[in-house]
C-alpha positions as CSV (number, residue, x, y, z in Angstrom):
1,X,32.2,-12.2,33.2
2,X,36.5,-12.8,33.3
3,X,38.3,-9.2,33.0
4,X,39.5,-11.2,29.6
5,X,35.8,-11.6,28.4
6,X,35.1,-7.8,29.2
7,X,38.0,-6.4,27.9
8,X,37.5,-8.2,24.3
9,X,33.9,-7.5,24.9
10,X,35.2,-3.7,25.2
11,X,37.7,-3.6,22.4
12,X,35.7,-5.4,19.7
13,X,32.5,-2.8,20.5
14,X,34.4,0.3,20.4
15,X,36.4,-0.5,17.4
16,X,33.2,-1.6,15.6
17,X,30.6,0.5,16.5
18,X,31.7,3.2,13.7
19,X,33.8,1.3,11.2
20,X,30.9,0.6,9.0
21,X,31.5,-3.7,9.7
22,X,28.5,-4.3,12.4
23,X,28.9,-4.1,16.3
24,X,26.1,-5.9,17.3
25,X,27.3,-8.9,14.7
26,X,30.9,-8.9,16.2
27,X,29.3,-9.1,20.0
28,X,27.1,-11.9,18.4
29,X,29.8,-14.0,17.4
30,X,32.3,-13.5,20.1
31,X,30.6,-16.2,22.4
32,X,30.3,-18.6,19.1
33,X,34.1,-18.6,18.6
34,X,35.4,-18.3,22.1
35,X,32.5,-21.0,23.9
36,X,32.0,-18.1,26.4
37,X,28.3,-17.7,27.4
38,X,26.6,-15.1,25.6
39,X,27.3,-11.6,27.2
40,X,23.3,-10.7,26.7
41,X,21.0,-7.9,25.9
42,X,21.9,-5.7,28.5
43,X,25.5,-5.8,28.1
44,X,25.8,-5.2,24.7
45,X,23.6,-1.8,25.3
46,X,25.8,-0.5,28.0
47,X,29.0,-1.4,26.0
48,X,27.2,0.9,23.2
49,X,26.4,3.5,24.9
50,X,30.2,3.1,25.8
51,X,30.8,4.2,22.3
52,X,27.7,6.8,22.7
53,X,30.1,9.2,25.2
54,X,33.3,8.8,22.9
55,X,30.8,10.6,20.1
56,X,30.0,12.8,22.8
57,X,33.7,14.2,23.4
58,X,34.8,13.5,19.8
59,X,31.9,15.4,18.2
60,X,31.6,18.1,20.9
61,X,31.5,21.4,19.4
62,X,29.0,19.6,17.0
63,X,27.1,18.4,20.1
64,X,27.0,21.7,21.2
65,X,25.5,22.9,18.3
66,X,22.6,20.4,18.6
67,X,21.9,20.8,22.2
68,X,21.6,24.8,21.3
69,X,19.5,23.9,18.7
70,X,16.9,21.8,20.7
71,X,16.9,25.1,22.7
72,X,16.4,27.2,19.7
73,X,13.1,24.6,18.7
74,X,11.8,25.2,22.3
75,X,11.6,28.9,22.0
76,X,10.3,28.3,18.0
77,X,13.5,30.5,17.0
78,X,15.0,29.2,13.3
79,X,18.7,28.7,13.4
80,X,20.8,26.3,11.3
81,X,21.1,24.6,14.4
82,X,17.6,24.3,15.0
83,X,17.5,22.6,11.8
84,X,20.1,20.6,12.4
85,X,18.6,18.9,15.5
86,X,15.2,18.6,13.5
87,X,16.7,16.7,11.1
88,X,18.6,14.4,13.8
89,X,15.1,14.1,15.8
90,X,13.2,13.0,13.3
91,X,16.0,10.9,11.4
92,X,15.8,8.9,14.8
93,X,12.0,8.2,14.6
94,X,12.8,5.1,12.2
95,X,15.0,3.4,14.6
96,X,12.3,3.8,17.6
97,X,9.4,3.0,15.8
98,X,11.4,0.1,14.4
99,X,13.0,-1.3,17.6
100,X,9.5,-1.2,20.1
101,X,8.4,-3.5,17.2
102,X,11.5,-5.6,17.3
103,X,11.5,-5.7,21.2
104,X,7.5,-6.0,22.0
105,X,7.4,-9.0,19.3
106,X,10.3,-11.0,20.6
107,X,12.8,-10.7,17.2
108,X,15.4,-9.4,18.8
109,X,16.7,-12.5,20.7
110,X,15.2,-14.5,17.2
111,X,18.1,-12.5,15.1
112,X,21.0,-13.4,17.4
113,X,22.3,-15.8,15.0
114,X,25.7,-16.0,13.0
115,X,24.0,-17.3,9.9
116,X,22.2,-14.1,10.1
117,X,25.1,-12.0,10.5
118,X,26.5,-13.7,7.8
119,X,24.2,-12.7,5.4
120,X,24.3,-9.3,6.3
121,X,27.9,-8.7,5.9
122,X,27.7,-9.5,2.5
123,X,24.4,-7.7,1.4
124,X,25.3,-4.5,3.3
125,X,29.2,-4.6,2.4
126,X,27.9,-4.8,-1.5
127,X,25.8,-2.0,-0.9
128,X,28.2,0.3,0.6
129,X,30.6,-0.3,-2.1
130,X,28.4,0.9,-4.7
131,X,27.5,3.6,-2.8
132,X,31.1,4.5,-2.4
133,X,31.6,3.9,-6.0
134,X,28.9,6.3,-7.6
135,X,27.5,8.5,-4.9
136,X,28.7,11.9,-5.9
137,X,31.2,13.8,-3.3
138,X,29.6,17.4,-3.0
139,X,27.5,17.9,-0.1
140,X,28.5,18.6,3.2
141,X,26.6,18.8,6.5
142,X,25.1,22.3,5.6
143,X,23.6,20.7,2.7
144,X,21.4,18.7,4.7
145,X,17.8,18.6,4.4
146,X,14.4,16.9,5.6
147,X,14.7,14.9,2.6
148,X,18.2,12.7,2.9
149,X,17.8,13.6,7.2
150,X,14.5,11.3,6.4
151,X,15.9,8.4,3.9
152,X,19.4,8.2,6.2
153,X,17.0,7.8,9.5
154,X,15.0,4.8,7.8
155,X,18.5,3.2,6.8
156,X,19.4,3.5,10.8
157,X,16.5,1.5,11.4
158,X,17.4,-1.6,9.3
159,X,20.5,-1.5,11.7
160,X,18.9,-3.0,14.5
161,X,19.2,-6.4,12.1
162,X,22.6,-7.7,13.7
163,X,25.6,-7.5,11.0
164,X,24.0,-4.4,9.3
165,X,26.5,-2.4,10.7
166,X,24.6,1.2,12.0
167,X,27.6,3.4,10.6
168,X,28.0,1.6,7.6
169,X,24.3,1.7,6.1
170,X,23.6,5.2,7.5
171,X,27.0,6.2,5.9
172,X,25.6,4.3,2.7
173,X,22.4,6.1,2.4
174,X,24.7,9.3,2.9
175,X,26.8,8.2,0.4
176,X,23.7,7.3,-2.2
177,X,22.2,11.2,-1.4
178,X,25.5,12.8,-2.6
179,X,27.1,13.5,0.7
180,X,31.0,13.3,1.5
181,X,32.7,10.7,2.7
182,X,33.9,12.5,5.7
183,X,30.4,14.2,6.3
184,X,28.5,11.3,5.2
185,X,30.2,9.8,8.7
186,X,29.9,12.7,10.7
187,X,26.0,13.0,10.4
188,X,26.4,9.0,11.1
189,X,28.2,9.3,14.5
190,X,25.7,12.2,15.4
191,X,22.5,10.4,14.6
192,X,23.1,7.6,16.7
193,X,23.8,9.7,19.4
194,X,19.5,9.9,20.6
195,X,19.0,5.5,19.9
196,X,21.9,5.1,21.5
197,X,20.9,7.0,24.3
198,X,17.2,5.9,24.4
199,X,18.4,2.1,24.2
200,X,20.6,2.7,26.9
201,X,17.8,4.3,29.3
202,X,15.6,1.5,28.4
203,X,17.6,-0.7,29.6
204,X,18.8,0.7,32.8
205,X,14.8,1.2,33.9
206,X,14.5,-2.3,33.0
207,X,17.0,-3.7,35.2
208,X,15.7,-1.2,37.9
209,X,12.1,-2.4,37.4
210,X,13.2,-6.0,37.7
211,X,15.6,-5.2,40.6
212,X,18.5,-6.2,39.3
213,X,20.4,-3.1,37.9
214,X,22.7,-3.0,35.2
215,X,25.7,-5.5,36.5
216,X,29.2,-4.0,37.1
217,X,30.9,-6.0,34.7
218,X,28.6,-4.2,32.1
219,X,29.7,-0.8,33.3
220,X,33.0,-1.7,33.2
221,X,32.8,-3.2,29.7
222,X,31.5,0.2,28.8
223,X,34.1,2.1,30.5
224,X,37.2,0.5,28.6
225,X,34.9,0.9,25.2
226,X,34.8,4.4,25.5
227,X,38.8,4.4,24.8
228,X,38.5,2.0,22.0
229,X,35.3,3.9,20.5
230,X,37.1,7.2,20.8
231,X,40.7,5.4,19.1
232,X,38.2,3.8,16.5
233,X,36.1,7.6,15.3
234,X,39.7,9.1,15.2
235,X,40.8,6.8,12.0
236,X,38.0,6.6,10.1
237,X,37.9,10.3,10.1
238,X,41.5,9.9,9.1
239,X,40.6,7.1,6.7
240,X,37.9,8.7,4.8
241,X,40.1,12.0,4.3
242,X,42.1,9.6,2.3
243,X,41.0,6.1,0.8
244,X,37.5,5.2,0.2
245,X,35.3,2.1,2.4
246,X,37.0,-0.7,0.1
247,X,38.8,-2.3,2.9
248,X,36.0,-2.2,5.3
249,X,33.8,-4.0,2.3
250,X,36.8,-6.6,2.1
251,X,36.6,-7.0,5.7
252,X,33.0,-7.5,5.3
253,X,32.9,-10.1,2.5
254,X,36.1,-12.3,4.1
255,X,34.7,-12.4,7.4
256,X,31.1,-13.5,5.8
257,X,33.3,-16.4,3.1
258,X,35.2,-17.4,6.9
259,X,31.0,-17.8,8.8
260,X,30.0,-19.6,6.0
261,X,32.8,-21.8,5.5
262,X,32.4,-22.8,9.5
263,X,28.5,-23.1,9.4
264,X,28.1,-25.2,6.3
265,X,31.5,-27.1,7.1
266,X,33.1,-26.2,3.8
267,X,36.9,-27.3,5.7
268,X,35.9,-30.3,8.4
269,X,38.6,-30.5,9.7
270,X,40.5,-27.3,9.3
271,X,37.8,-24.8,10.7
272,X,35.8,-25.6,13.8
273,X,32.0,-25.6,13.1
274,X,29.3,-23.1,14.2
275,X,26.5,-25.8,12.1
């Protein structure tokens, strides 16, 4: 890939990855609208797991927490923390069981498509408006339980579906159990933490078993999405101590009018087709 092509790759990633908008569909449609050749599977893994270490700094003392708390399982002592990492480990079940389907039957590569993406935008964005609109605001993180750690982890799983948007329907689900806007995000970023990490493993045995190894263009396009990743957690936190997700749904719904309007030729002419 061009430095340009990694850089964009890096940028769009790290910005999307938590605004609740769908990383996987931006990285989908970047080849569509520049005519670059699709970046592939094994790029768009290491660019997340990019994002996965700018959770890992942003998040530490919550991190820290969790590790302690996968200690506190080990010796069978009950901590909040313990509980806490409990909740994250099996939240994260969904998204395993749900991706060695996707992966073993073959609908992964099936579901790279704008049209798809499209779609998606819309159905999620609606959805996390109205969770926005009528979840109540009055649990935090120390009102988690099995219950919403379970119903947030099956939302994660529907994320795999490209222009989903992991953040934004784990941070609906929150949103729909009652949680805070803020925390609602907050348990987001920290659950993807063990998918991301698993994904990424996956695919670095993968590349080892096929001899290959991950490429350096893919490291690097994970390197410069750490900074983005880390710019892009900093304001939604800021955001959601202020405004609600409306502009992320308007984001949503106008890029989903724009895919439509290129793949059904709405403006020949005007727009360039994706038909």
């Amino acid at each position: 890939m061009s430095i340009e092509q990694i850089l964009i790759l890096a940028i769009v990633q790290g910005l999307t990855e938590f605004l609740p908008v769908s990383s996987s569909g931006h990285l989908i449609l970047i080849p569509a609208f520049t005519g670059w050749s699709d970046q592939g599977l094994i790029t768009d893994v290491m660019v997340h797991v990019g994002s996965l270490f700018a959770v890992l700094v942003y998040f530490r003392k919550d991190v820290m927490g969790l590790i302690k708390g996968f200690f506190d399982i080990l010796a069978r002592r009950q901590t909040r923390n313990a509980q806490m990492a409990g909740y994250i480990i099996i939240a994260t079940i969904p998204a395993l069981i749900f991706g060695a389907i996707l992966k073993f039957s073959g609908a992964s590569a099936a579901m790279r498509g704008v049209e798809i993406v499209a779609w998606n935008a819309v159905i999620f964005g609606i959805l996390l408006y109205v969770a926005d609109v009528v979840g109540k605001r009055v649990k935090t993180m120390e009102d988690m339980t099995m219950r919403p750690a379970v119903v947030i982890g099956i939302a994660q799983a529907l994320a795999l579906i490209p222009g989903t948007s992991r953040s934004g329907i784990t941070i609906t689900a929150a949103r729909f159990m009652g949680f805070e806007r803020g925390e609602a995000a907050r348990f987001s970023f920290l659950l993807g933490i063990p998918a991301i990490s698993v994904a990424g493993l996956f695919t670095a045995l993968e590349a080892w078993q096929a001899g290959t190894g991950v490429p350096s263009d893919a490291l690097l396009a994970a390197f410069f999405t750490f900074f983005a990743a880390l710019a892009a957690i900093a304001i939604l936190m800021a955001l959601v101590k202020r405004t609600s997700f409306l502009i992320f749904v308007l984001y949503r719904l106008a890029l989903a009018l724009l895919l439509f309007a290129m793949l059904y030729d709405w403006f020949p002419g005007v727009l360039p087709s994706l038909a």
